[in-house]
C-alpha positions as CSV (number, residue, x, y, z in Angstrom):
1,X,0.0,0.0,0.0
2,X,1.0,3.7,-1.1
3,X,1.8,6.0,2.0
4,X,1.5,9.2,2.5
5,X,1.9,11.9,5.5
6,X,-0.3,15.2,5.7
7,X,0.9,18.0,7.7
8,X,-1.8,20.2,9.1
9,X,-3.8,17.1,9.0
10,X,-6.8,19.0,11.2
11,X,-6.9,22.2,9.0
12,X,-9.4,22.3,6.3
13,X,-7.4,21.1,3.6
14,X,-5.5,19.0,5.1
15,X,-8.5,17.0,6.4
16,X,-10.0,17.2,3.1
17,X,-6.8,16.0,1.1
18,X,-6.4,13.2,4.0
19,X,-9.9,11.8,2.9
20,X,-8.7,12.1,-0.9
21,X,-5.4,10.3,-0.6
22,X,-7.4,7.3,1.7
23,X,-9.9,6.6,-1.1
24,X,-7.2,7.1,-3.8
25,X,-5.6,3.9,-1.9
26,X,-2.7,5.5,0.0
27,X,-2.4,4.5,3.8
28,X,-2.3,8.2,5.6
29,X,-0.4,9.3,8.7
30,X,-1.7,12.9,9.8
31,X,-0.1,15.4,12.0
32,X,-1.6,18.6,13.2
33,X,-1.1,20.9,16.5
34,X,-4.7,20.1,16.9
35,X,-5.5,17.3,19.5
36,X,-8.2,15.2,17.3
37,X,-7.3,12.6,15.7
38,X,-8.1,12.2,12.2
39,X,-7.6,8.4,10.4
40,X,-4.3,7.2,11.3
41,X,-3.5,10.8,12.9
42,X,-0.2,11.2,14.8
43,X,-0.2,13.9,17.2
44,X,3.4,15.1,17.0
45,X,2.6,18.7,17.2
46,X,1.5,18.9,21.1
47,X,3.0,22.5,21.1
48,X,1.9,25.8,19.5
49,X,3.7,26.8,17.6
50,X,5.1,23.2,16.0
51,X,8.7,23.3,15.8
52,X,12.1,21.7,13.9
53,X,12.1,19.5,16.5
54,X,8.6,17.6,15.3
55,X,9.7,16.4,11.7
56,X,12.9,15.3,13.0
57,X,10.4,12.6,15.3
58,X,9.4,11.6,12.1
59,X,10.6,8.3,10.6
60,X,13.1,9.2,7.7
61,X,11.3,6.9,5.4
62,X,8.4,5.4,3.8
63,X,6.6,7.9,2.6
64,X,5.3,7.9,-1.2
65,X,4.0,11.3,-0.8
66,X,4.3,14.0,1.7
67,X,1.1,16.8,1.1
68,X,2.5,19.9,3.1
69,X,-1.1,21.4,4.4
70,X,0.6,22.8,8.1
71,X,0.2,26.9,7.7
72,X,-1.4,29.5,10.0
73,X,-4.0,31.6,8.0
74,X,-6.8,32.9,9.9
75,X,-8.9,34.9,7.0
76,X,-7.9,38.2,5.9
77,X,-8.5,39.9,9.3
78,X,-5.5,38.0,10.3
79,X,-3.7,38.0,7.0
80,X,-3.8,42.2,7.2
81,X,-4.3,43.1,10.8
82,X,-1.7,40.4,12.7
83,X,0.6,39.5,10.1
84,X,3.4,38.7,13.0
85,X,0.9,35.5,13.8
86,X,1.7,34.2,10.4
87,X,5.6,34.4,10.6
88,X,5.9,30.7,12.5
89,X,4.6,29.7,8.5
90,X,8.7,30.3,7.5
91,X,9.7,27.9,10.5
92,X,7.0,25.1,9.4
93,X,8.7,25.2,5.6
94,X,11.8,25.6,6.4
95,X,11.7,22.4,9.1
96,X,9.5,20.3,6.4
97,X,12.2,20.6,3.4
98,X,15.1,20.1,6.0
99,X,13.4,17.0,7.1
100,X,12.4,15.7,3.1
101,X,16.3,16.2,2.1
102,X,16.8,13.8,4.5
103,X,14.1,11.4,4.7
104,X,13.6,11.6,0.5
105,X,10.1,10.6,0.4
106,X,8.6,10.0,-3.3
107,X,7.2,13.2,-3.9
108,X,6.6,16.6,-1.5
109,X,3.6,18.9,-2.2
110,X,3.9,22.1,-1.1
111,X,0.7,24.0,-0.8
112,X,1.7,27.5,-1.9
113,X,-1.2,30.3,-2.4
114,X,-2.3,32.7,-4.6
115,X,-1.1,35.3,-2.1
116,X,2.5,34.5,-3.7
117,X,1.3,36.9,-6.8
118,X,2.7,40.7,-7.0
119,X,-0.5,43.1,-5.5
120,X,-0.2,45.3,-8.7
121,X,-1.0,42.7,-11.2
122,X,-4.4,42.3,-9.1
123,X,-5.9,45.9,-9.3
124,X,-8.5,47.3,-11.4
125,X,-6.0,48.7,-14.0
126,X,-4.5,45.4,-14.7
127,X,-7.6,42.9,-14.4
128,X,-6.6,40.0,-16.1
129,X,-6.2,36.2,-15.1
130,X,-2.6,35.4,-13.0
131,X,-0.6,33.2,-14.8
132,X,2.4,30.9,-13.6
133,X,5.1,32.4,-15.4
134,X,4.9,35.5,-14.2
135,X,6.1,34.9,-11.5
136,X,8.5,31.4,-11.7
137,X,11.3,31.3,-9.3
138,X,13.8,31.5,-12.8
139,X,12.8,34.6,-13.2
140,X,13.1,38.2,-10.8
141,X,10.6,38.8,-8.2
142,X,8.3,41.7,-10.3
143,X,6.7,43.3,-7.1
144,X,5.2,42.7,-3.4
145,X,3.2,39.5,-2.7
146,X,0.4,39.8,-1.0
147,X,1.0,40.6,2.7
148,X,3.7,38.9,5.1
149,X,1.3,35.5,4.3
150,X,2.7,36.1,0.6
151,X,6.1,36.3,1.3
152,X,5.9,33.2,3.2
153,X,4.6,31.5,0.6
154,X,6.9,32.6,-2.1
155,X,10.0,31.4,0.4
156,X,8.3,28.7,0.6
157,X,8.2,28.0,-3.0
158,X,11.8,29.0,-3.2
159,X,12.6,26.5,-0.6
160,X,10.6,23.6,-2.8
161,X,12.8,24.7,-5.8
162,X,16.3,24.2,-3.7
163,X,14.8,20.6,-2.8
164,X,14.1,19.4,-5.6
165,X,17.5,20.7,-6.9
166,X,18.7,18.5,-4.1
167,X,17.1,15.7,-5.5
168,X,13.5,15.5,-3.8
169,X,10.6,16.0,-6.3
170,X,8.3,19.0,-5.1
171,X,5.1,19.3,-6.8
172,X,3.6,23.5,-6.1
173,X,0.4,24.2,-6.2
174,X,-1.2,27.6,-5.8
175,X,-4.8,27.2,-4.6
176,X,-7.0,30.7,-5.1
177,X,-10.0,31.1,-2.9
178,X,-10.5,27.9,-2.0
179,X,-14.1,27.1,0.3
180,X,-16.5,23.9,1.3
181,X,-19.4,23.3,3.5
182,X,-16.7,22.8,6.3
183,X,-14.8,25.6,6.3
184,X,-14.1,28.4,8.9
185,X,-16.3,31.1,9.1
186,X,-13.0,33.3,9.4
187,X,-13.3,32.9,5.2
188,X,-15.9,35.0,3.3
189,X,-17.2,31.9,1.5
190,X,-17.9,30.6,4.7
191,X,-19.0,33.7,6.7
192,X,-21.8,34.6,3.8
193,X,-23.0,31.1,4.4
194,X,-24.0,32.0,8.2
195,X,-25.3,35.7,7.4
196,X,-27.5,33.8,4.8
197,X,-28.5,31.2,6.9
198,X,-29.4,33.8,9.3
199,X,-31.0,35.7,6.8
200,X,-29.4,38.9,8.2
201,X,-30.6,42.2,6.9
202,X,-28.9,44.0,6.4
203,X,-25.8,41.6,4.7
204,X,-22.9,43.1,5.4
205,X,-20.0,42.7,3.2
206,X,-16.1,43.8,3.7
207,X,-14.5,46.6,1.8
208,X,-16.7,47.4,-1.7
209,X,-18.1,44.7,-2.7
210,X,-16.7,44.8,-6.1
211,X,-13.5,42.9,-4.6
212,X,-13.5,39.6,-7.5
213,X,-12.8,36.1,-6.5
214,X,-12.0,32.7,-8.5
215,X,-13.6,30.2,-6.1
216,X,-12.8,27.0,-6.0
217,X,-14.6,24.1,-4.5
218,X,-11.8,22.1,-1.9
219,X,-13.0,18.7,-3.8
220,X,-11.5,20.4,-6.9
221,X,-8.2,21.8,-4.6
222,X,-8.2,17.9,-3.8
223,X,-8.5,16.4,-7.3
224,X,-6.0,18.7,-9.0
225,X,-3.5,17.8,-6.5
226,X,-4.2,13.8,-6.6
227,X,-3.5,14.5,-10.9
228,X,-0.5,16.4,-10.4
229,X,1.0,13.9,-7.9
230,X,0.0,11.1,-10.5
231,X,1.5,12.9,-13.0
232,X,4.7,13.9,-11.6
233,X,3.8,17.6,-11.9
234,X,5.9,20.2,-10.6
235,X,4.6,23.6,-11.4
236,X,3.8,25.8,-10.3
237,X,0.2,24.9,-10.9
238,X,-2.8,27.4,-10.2
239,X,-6.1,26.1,-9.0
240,X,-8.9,27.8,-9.4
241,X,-12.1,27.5,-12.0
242,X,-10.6,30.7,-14.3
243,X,-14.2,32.5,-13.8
244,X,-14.1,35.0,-11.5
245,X,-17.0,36.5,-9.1
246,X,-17.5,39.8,-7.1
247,X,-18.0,39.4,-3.2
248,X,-21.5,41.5,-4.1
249,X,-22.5,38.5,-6.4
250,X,-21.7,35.8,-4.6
251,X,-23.5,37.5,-1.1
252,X,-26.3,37.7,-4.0
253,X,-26.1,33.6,-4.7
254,X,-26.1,32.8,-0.6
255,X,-28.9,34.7,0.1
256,X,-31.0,33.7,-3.3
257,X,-30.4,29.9,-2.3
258,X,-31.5,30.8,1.6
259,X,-35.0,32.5,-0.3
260,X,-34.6,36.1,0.8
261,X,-33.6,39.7,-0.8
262,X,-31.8,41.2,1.8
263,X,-30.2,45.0,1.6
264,X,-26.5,44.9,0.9
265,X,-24.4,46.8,2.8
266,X,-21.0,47.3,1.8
267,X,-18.1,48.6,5.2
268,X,-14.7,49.7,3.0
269,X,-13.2,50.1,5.9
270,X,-13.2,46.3,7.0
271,X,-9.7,44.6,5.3
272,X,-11.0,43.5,1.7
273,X,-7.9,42.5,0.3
274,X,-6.7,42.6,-3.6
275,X,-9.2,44.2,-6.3
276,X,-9.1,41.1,-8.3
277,X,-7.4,37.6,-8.4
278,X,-8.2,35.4,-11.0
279,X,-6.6,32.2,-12.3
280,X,-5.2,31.8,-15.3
281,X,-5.8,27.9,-15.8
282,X,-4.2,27.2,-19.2
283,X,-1.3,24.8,-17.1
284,X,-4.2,22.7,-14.7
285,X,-6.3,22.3,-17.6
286,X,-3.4,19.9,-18.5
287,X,-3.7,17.6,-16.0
288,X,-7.6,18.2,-14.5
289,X,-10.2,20.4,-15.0
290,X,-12.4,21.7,-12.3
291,X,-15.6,20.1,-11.7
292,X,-17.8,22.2,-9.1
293,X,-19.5,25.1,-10.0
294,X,-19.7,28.2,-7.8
295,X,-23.4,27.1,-8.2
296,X,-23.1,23.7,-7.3
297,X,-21.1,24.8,-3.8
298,X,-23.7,27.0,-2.9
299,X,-26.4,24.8,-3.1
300,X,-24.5,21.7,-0.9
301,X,-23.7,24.3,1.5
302,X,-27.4,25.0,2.5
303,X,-28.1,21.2,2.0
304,X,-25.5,20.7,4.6
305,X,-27.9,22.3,7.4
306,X,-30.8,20.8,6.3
């Protein structure tokens, strides 16, 4: 049997791309600061924050494939307004590739973001889809990433391209607004869900409203990773659907599927984020192309509480 080892296995992807890898076949062993225990769990992280010290308790073999989900997030309120909380992301990275040139599992994926992206190619002035090469590690840096939570990630990625020069395939993946039923109400996705639900009215909504989105459904974040592990992928790789969505619209679909017209209030001065972040998903369409609509993942949310 195939084996594989999830960090962050309690986070919302990482319990989601747990569940993948067990019905692709693959025997799992999670590890998470987080007490539960999920499948085959192994808590190894009974400290906040996790440390160096946790992956070197880890066995230094075995492992087909090593999904790197362990990150601090938090939403934007924590991405924009306690940015420090996020810098224990640099330690996680750095201690995961240390450990991989070592141990030299199959494959490492390293769950990157779209947060990794300069801020000035997501305004209003230059709305068009972000593509991978614009911003490749072979090639200069072009402008700020989104946020201390962006420059984590990009070091990250720059870490995942100095492994697999040392001989460990890394697979990157940049994930753009990802969401599911289960998912924090910290996200947008998430917190429109409950305001619909309640059927607030007004419905607030962060910064302008105009604020565009590509949304993409964490079976599909799942799914895309699974075909670029299968196919030996190393990207970067975007996910997202390539269609993207205003906040305003999407508040509009949450409260059309709870039955009520509510009045929408915009608050500008709540942390909104870029103007617009869109995939460009000419490179995923190679190996797997998204399956839930924006639609669809409205609809099983409120089926979820039914």
């Amino acid at each position: 049997m195939r084996t594989a080892l999830v960090t962050g296995a309690a986070g919302f992807i990482g319990r989601h791309m747990s569940a993948a890898l067990e019905n692709a076949g693959y025997y799992v062993l999670g590890i998470d600061i987080d007490g539960a225990v999920y499948w085959d769990a192994l808590d190894l992280f009974n400290e906040s924050p996790p440390s160096a010290e946790h992956f070197r308790m880890l066995p230094r073999g075995g492992f087909d494939v090593v999904v790197h989900c362990a990150a601090v997030v938090g939403g934007r309120a924590k991405i924009d307004g306690a940015s420090l909380d996020l810098a224990v992301n640099l330690e996680l990275d750095a201690a995961l590739f240390r450990w991989a040139a070592r141990a030299r599992p199959g494959r490492v994926v390293y769950i990157s973001s779209s947060a990794a992206y300069p801020v000035m190619l997501q305004t209003w002035d230059d709305a068009r889809p972000l593509r991978e090469p614009a911003i490749t590690l072979h090639e200069p840096i072009i402008g700020m990433p989104d946020q201390l939570y962006g420059w984590s990630k990009l070091t990250g990625e720059l870490l995942a391209m100095r492994a697999r020069e040392a001989g460990v395939p890394v697979t990157v993946v940049r994930p753009f607004s990802g969401y599911g039923e289960d998912q924090s109400p910290d996200y947008p996705f998430a917190a429109f869900a409950a305001r619909a639900r309640n059927r607030e009215d007004p419905f607030t909504i962060w910064g302008s409203g105009d604020q565009v989105r590509d949304w993409v459904h964490v079976d599909d974040i799942c799914a895309a990773i699974l075909a670029c592990i299968d196919g030996g992928v190393d990207g970067p790789v975007n996910i997202g659907t390539g269609r993207g969505t205003p906040m305003r619209e999407l508040a509009r679909l949450m409260c059309a599927a709870a039955g009520y017209e509510p009045e929408f209030r915009v608050l500008p001065g709540q942390p909104s984020g870029v103007a617009y972040r869109v995939a460009d998903v000419t490179r995923l369409r190679e190996v797997y192309t998204p399956a839930v609509s924006l639609e669809e993942g409205v609809r099983r949310v409120f089926e979820e509480r039914v």
